[in-house]
PDB file of N, CA, C and O in Angstrom:
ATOM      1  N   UNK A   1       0.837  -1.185   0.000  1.00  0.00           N
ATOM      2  CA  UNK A   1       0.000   0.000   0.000  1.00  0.00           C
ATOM      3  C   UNK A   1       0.882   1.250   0.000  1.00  0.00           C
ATOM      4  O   UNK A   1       2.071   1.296   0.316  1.00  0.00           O
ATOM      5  N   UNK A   2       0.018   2.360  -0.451  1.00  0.00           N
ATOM      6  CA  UNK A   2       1.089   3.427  -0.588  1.00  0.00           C
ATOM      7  C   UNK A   2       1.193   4.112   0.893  1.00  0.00           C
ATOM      8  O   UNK A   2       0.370   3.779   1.745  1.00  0.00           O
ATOM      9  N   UNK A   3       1.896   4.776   1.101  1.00  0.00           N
ATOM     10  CA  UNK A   3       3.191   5.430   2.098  1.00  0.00           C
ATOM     11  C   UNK A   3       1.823   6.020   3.564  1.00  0.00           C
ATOM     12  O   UNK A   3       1.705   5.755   4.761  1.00  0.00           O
ATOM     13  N   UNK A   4       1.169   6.754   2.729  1.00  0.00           N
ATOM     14  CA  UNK A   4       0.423   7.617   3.961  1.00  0.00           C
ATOM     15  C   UNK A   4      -1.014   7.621   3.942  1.00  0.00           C
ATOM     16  O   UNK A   4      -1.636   8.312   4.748  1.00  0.00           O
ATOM     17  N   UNK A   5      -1.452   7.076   3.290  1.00  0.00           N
ATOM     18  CA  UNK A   5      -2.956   6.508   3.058  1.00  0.00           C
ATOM     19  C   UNK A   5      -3.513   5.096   2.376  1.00  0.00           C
ATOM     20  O   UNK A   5      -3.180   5.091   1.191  1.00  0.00           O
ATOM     21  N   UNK A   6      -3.769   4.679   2.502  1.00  0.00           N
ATOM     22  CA  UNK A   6      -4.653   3.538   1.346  1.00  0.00           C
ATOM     23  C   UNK A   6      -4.370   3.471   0.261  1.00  0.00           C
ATOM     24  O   UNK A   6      -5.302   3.993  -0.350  1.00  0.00           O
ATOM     25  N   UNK A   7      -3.655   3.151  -0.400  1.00  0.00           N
ATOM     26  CA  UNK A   7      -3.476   3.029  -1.713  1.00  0.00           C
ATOM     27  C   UNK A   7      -3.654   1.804  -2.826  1.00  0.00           C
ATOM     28  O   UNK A   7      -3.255   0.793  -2.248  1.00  0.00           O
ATOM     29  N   UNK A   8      -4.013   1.512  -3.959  1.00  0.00           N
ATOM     30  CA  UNK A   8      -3.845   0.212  -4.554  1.00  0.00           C
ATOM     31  C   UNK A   8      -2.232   0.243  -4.847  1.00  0.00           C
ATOM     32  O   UNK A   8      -1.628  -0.623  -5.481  1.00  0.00           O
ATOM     33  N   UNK A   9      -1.795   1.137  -4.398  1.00  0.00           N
ATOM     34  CA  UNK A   9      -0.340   0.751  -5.249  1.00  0.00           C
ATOM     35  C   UNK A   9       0.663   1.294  -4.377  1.00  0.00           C
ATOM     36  O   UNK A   9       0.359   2.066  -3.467  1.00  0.00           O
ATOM     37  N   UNK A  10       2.052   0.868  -4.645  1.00  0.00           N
ATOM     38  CA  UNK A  10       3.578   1.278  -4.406  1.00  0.00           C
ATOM     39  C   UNK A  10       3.860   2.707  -4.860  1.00  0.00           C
ATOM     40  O   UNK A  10       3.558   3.075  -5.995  1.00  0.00           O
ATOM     41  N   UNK A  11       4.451   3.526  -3.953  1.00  0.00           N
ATOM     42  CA  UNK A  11       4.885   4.548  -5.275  1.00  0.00           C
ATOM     43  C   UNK A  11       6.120   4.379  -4.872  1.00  0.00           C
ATOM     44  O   UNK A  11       6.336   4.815  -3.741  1.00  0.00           O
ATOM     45  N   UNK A  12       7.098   3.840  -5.473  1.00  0.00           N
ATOM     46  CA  UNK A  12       8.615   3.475  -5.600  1.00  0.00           C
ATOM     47  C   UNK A  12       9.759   4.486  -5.432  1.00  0.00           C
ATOM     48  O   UNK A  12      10.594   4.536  -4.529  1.00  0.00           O
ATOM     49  N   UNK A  13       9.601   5.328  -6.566  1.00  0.00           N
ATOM     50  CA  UNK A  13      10.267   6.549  -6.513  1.00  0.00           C
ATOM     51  C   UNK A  13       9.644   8.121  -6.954  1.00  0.00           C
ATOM     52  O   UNK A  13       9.243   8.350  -8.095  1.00  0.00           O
ATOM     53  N   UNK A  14       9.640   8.746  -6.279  1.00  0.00           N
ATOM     54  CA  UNK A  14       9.222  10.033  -6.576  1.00  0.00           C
ATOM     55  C   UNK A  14      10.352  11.123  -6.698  1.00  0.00           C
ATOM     56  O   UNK A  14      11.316  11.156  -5.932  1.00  0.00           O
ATOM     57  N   UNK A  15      10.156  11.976  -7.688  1.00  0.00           N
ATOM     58  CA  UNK A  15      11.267  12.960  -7.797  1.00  0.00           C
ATOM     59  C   UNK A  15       9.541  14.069  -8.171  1.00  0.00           C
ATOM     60  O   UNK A  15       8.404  13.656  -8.399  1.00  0.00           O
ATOM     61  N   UNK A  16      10.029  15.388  -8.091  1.00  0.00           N
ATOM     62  CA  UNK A  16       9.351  16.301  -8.803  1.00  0.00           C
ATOM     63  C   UNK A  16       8.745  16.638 -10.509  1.00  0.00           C
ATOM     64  O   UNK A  16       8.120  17.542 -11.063  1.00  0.00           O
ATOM     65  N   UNK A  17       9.307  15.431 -10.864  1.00  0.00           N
ATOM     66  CA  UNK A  17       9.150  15.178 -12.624  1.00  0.00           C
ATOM     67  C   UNK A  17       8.603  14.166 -12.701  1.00  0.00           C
ATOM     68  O   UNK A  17       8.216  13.993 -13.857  1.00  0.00           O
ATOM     69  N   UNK A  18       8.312  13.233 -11.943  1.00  0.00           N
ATOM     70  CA  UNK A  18       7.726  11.723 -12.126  1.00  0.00           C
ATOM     71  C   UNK A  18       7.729  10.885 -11.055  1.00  0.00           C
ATOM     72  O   UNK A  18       8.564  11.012 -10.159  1.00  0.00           O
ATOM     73  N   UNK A  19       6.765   9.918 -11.042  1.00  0.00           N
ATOM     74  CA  UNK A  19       7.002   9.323  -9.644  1.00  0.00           C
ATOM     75  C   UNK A  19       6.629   7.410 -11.023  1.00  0.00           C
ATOM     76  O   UNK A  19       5.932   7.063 -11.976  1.00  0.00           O
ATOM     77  N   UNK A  20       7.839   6.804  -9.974  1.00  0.00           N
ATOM     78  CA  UNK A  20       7.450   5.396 -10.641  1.00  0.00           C
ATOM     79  C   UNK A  20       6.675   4.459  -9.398  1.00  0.00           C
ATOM     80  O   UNK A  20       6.965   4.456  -8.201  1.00  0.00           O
ATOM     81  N   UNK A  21       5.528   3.625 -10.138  1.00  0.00           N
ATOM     82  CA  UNK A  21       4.295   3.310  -9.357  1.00  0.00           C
ATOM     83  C   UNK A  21       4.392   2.143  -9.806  1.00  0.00           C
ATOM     84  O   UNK A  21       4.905   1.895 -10.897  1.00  0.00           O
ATOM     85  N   UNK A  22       3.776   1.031  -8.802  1.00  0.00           N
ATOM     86  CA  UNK A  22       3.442  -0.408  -8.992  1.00  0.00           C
ATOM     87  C   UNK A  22       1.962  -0.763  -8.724  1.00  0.00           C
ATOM     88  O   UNK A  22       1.295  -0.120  -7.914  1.00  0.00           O
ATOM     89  N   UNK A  23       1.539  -1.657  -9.329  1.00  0.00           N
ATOM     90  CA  UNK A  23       0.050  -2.239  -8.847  1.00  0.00           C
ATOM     91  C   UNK A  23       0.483  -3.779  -8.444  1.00  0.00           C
ATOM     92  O   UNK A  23       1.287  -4.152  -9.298  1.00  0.00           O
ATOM     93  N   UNK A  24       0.335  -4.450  -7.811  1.00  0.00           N
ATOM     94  CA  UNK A  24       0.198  -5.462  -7.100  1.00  0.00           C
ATOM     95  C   UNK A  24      -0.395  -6.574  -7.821  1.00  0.00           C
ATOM     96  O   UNK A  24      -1.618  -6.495  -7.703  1.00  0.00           O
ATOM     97  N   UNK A  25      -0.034  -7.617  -8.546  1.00  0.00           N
ATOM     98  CA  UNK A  25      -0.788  -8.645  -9.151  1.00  0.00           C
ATOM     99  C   UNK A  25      -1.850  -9.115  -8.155  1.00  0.00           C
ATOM    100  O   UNK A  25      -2.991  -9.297  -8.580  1.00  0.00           O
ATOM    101  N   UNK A  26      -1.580  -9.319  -6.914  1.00  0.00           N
ATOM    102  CA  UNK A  26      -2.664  -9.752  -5.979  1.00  0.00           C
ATOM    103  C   UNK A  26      -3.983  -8.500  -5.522  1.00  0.00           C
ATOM    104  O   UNK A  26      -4.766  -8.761  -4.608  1.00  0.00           O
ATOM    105  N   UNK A  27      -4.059  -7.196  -6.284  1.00  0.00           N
ATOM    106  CA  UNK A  27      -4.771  -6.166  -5.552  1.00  0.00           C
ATOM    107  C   UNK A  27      -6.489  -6.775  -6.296  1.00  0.00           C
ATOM    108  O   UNK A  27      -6.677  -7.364  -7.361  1.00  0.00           O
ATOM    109  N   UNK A  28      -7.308  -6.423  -5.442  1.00  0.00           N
ATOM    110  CA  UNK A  28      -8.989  -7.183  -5.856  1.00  0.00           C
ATOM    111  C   UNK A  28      -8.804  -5.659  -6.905  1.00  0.00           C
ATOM    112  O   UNK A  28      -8.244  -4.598  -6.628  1.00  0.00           O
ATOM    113  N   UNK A  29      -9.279  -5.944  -7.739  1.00  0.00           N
ATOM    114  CA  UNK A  29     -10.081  -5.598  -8.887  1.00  0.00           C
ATOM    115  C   UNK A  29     -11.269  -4.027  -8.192  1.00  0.00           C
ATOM    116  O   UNK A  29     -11.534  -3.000  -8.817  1.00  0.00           O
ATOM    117  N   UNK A  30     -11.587  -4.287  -7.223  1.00  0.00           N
ATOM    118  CA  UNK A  30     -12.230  -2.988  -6.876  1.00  0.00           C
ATOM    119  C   UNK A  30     -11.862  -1.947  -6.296  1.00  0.00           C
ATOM    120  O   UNK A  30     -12.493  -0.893  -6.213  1.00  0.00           O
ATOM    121  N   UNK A  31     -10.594  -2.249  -5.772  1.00  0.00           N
ATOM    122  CA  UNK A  31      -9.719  -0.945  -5.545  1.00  0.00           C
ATOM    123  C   UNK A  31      -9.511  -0.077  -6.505  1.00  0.00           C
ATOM    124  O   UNK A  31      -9.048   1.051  -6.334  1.00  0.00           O
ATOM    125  N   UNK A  32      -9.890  -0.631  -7.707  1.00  0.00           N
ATOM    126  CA  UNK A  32      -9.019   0.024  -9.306  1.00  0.00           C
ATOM    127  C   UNK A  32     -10.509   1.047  -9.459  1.00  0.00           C
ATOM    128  O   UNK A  32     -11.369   0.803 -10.305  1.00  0.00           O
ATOM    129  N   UNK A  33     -10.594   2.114  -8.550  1.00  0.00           N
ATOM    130  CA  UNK A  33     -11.897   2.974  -9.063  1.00  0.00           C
ATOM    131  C   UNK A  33     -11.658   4.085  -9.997  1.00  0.00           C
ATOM    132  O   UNK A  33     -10.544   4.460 -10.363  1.00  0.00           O
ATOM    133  N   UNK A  34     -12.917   4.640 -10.394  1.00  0.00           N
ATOM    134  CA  UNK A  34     -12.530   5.880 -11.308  1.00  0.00           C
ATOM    135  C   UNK A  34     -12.206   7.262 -10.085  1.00  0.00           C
ATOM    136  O   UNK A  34     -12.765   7.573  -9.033  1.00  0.00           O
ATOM    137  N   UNK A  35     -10.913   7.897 -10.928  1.00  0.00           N
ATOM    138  CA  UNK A  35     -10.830   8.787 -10.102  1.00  0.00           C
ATOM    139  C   UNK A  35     -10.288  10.117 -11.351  1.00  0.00           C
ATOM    140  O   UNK A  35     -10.325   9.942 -12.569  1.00  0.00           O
ATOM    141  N   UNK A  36      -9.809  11.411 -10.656  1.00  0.00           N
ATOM    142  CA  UNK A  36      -9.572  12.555 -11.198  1.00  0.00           C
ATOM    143  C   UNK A  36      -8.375  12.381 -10.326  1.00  0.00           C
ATOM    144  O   UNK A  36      -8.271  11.866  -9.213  1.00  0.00           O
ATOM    145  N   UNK A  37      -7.155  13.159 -11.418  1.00  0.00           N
ATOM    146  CA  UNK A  37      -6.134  13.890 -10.589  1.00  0.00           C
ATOM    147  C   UNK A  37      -5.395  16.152 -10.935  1.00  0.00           C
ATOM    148  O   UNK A  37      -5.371  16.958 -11.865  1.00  0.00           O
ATOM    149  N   UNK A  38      -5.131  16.115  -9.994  1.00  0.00           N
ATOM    150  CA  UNK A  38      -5.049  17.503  -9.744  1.00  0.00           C
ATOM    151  C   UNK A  38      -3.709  18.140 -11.041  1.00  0.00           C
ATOM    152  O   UNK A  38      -3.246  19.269 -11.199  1.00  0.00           O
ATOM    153  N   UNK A  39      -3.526  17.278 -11.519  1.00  0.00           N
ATOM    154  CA  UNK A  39      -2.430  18.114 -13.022  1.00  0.00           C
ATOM    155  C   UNK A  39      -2.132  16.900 -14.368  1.00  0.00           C
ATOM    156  O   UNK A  39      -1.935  15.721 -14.073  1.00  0.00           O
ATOM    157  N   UNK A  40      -2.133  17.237 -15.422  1.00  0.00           N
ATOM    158  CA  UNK A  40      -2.082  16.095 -16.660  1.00  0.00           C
ATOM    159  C   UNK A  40      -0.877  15.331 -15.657  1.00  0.00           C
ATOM    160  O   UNK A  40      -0.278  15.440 -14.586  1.00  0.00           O
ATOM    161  N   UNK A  41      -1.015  14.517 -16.832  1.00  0.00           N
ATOM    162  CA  UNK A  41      -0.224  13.800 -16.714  1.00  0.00           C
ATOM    163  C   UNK A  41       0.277  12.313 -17.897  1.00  0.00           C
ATOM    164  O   UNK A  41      -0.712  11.670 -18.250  1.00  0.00           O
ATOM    165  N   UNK A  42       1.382  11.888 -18.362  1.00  0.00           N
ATOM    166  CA  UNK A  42       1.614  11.255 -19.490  1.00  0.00           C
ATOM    167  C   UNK A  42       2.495   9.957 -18.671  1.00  0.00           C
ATOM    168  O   UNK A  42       3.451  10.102 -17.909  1.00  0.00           O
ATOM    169  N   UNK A  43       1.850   8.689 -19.090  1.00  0.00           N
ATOM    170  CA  UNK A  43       1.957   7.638 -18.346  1.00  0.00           C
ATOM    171  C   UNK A  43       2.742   6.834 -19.362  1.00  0.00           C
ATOM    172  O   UNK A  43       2.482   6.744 -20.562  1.00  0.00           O
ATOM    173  N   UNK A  44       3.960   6.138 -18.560  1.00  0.00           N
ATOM    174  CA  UNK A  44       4.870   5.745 -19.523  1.00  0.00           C
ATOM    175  C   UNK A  44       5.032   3.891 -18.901  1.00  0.00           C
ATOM    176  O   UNK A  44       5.684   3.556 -17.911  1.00  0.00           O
ATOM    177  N   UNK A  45       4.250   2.956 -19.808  1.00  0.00           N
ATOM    178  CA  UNK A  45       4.983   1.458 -19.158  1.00  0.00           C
ATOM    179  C   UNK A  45       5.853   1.226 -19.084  1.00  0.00           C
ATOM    180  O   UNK A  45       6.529   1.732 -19.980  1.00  0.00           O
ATOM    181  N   UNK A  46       6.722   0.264 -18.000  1.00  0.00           N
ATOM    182  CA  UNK A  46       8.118  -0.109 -17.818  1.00  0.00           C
ATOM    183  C   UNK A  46       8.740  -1.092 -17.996  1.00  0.00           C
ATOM    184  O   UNK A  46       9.938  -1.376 -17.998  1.00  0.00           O
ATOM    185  N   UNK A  47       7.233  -1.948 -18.249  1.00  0.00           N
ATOM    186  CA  UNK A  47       7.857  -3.350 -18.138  1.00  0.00           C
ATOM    187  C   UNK A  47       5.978  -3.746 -19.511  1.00  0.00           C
ATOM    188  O   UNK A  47       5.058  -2.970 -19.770  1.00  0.00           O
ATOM    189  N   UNK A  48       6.213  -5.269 -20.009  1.00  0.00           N
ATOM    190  CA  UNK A  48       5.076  -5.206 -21.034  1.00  0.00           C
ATOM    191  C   UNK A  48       4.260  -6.110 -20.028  1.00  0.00           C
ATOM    192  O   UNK A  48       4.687  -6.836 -19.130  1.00  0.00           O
ATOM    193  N   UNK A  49       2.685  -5.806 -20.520  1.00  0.00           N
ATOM    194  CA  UNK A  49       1.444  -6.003 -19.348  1.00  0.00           C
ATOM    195  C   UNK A  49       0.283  -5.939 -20.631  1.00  0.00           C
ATOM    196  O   UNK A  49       0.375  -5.633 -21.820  1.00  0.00           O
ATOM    197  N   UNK A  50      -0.849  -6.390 -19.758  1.00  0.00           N
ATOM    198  CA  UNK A  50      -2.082  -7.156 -20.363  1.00  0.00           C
ATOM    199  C   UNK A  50      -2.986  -5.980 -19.606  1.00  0.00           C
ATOM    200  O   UNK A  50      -4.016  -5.564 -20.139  1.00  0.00           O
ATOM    201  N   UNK A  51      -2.613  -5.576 -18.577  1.00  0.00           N
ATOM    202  CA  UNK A  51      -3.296  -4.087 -18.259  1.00  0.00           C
ATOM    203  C   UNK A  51      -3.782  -2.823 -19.221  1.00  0.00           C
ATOM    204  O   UNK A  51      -3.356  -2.408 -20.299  1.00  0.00           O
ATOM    205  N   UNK A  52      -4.840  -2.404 -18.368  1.00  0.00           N
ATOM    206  CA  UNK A  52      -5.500  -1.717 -19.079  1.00  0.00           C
ATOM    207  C   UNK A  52      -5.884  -0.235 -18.635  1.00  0.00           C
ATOM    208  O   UNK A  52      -6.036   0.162 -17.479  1.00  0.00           O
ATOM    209  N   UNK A  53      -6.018   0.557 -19.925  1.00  0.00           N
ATOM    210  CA  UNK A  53      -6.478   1.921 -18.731  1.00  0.00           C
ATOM    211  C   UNK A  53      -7.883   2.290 -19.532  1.00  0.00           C
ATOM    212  O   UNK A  53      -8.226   1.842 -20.626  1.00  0.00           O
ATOM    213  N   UNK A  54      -8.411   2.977 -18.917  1.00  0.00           N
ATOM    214  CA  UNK A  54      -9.971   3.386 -19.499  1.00  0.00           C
ATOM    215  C   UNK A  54     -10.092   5.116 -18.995  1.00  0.00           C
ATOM    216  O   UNK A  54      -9.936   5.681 -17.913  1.00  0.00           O
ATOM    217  N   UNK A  55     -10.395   5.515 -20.174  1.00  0.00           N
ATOM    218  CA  UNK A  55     -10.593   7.508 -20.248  1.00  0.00           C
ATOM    219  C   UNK A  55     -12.351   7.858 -20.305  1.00  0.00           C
ATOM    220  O   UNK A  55     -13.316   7.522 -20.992  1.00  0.00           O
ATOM    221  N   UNK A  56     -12.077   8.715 -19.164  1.00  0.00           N
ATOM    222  CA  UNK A  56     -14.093   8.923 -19.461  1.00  0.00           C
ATOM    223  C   UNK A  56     -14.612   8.877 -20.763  1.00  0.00           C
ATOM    224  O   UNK A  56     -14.343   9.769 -21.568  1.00  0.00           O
ATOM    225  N   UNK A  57     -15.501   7.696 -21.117  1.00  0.00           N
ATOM    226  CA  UNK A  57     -16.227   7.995 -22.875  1.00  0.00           C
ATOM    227  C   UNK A  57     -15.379   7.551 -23.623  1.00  0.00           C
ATOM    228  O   UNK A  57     -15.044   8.008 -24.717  1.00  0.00           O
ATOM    229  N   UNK A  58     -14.884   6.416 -22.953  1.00  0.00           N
ATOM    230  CA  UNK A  58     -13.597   6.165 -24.053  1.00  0.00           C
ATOM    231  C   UNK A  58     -13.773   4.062 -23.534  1.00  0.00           C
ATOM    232  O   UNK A  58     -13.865   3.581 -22.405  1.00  0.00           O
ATOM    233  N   UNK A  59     -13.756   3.457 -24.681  1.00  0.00           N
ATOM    234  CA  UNK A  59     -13.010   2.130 -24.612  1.00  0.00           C
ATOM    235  C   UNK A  59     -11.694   1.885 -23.504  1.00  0.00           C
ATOM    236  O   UNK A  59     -10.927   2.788 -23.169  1.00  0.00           O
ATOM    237  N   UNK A  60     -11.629   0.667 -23.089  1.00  0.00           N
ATOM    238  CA  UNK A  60     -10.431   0.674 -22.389  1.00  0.00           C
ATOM    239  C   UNK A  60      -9.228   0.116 -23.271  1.00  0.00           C
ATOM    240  O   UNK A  60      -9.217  -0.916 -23.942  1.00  0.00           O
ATOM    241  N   UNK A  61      -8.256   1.024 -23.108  1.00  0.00           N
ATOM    242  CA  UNK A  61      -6.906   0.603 -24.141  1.00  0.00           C
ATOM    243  C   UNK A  61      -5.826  -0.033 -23.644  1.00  0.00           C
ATOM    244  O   UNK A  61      -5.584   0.097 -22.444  1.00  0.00           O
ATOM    245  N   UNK A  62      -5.009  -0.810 -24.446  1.00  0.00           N
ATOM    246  CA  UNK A  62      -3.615  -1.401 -23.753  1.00  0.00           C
ATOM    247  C   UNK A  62      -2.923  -0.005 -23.598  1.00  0.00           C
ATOM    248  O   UNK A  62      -3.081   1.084 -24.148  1.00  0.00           O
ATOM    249  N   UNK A  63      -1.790  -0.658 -22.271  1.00  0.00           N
ATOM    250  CA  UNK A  63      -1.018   0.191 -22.001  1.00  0.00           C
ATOM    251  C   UNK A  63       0.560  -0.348 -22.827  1.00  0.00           C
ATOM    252  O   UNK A  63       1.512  -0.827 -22.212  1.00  0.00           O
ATOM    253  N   UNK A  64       0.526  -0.196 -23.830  1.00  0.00           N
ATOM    254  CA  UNK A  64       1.608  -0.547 -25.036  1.00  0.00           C
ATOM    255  C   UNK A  64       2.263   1.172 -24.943  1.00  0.00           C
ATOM    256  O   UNK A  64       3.380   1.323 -24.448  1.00  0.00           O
ATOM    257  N   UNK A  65       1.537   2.298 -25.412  1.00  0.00           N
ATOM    258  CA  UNK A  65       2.399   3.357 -25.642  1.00  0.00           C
ATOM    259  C   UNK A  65       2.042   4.379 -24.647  1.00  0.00           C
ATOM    260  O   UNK A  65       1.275   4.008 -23.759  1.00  0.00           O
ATOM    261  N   UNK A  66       2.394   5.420 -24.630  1.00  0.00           N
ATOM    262  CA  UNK A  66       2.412   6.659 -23.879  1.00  0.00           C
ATOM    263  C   UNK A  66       1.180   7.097 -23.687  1.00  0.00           C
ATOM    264  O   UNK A  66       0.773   7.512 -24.772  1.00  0.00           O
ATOM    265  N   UNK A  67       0.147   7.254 -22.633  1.00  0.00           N
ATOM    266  CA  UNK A  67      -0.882   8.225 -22.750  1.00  0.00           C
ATOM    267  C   UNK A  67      -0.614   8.834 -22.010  1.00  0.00           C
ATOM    268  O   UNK A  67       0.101   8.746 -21.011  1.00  0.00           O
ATOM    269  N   UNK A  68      -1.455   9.869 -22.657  1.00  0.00           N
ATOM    270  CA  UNK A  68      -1.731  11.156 -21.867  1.00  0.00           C
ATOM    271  C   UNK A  68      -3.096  11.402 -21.161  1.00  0.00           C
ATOM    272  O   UNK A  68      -4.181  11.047 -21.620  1.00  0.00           O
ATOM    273  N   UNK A  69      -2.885  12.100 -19.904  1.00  0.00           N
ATOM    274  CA  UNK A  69      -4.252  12.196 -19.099  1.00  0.00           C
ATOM    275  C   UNK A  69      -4.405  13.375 -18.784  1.00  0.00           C
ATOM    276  O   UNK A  69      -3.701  13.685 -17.823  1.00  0.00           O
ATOM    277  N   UNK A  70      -5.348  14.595 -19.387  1.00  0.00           N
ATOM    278  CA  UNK A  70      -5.600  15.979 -19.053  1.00  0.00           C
ATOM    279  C   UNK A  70      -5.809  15.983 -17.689  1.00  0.00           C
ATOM    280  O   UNK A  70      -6.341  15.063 -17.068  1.00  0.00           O
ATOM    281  N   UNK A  71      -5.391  17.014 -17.217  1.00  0.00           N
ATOM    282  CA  UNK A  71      -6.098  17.260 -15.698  1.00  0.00           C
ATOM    283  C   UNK A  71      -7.414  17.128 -15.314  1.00  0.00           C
ATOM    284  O   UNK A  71      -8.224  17.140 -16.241  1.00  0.00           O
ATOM    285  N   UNK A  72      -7.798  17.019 -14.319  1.00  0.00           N
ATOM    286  CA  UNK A  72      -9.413  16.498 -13.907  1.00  0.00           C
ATOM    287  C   UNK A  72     -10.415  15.406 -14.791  1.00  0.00           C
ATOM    288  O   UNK A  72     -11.590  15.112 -14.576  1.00  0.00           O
ATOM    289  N   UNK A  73      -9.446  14.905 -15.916  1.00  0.00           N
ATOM    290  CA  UNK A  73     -10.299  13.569 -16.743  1.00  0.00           C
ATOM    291  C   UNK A  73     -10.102  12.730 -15.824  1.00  0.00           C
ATOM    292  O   UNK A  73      -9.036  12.599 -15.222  1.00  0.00           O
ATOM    293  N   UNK A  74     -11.591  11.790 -15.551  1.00  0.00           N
ATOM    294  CA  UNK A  74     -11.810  10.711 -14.861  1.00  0.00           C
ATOM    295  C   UNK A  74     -11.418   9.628 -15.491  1.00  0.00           C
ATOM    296  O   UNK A  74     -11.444   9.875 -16.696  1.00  0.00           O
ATOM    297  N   UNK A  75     -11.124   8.728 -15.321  1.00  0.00           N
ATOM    298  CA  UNK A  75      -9.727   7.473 -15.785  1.00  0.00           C
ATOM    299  C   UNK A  75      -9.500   6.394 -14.468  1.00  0.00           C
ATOM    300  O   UNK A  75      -9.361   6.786 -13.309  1.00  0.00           O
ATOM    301  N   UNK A  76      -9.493   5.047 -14.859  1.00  0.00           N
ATOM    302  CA  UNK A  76      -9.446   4.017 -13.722  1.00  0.00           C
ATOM    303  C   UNK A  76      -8.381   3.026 -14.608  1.00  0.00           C
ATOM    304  O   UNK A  76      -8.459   3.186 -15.826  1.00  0.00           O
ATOM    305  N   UNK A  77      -7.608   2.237 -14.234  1.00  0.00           N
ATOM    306  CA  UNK A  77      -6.839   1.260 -14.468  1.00  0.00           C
ATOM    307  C   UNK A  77      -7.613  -0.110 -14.291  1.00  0.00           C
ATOM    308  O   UNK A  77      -8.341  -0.324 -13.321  1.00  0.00           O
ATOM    309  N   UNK A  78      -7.366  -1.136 -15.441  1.00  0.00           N
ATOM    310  CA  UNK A  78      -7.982  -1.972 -15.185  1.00  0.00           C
ATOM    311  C   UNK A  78      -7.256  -3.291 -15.222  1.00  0.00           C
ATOM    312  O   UNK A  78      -6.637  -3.709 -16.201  1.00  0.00           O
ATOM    313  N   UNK A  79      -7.379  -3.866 -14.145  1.00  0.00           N
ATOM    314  CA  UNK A  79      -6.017  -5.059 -13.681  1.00  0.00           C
ATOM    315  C   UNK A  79      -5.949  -6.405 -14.777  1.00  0.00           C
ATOM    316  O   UNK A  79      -6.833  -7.035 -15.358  1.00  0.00           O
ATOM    317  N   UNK A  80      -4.600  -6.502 -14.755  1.00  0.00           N
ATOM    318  CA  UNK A  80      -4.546  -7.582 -16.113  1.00  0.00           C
ATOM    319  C   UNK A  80      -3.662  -8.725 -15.314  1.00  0.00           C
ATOM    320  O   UNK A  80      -4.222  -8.895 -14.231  1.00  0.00           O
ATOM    321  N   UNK A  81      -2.813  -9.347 -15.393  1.00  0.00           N
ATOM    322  CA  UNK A  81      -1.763 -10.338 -15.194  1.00  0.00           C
ATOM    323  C   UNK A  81      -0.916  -9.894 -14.673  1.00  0.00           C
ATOM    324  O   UNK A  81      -0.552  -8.819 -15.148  1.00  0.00           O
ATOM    325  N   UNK A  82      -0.231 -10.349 -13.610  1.00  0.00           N
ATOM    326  CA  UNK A  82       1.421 -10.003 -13.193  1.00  0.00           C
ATOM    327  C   UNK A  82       1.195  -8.812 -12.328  1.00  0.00           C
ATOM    328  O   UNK A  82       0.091  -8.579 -11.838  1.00  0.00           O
ATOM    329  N   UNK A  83       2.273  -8.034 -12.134  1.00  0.00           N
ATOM    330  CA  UNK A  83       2.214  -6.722 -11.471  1.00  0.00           C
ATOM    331  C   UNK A  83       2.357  -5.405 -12.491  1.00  0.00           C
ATOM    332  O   UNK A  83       3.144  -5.692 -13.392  1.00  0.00           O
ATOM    333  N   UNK A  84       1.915  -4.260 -12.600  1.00  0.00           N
ATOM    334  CA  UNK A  84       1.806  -3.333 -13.468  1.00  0.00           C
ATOM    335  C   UNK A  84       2.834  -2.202 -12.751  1.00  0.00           C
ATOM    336  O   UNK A  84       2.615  -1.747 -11.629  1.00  0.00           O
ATOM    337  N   UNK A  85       3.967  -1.831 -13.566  1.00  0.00           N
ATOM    338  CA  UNK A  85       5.199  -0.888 -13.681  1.00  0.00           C
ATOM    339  C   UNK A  85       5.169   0.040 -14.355  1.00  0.00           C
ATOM    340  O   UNK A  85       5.444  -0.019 -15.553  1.00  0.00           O
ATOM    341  N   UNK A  86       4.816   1.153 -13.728  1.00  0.00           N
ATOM    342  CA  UNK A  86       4.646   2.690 -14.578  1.00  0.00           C
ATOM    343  C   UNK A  86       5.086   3.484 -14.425  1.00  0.00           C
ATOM    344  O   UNK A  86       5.292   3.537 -13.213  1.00  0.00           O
ATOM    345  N   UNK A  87       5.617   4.676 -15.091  1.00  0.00           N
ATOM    346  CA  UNK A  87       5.851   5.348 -15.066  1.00  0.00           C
ATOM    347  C   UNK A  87       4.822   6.989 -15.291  1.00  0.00           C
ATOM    348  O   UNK A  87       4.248   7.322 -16.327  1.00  0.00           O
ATOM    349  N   UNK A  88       4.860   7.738 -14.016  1.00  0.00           N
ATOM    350  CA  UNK A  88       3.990   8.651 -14.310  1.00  0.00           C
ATOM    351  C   UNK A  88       4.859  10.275 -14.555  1.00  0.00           C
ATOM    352  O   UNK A  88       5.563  10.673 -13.627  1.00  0.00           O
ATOM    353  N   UNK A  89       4.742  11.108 -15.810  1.00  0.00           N
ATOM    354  CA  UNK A  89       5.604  12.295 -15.794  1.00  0.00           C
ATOM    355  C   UNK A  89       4.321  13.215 -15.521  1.00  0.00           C
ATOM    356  O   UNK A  89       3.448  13.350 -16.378  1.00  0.00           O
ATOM    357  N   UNK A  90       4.265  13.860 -14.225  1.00  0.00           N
ATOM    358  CA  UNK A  90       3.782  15.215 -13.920  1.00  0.00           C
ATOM    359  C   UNK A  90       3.768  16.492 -15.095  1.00  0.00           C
ATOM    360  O   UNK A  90       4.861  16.880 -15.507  1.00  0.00           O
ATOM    361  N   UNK A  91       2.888  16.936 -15.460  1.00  0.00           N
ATOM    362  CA  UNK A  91       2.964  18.289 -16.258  1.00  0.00           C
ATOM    363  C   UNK A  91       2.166  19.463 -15.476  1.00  0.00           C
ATOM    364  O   UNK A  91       2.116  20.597 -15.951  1.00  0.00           O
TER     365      UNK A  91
END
């Protein structure tokens, strides 16, 4: 779990440009809710995964290339195989 609250995930390393994040192959499936965050942000995989992400009004897509997430778009991760390794760059 993360550091100071509840979290579905690890946050590994944080610097002011990016923080690298884990999801847990063992996390239940309903932790993964829709949420908003407070600045874009462009999500980079680290490792290859069967995971998924889903954008308000949008299909859920592999996480194969780079997305991008505007600020305050609602967006949930959706759990696939193994553990999920990301990379998140702050804008």
């Amino acid at each position: 779990m993360g550091k100071n609250k509840m979290t579905p995930y690890t946050d590994i390393e944080v610097t002011d440009k990016y923080i690298i994040r884990e999801f847990n192959e063992n996390i239940d499936p309903i932790e993964l809710l829709w949420h908003r965050d407070d600045e874009s942000r462009t999500i980079e995989i680290l490792e290859d995964t069967d995971w998924q992400l889903q954008l308000e009004n949008c299909l859920p897509t592999s996480l194969k290339e780079r997305i991008f997430i505007p600020r305050h778009e609602w967006h949930r991760v959706i759990k696939g195989t193994g553990t999920l390794k990301l990379k998140i760059h702050k804008s």
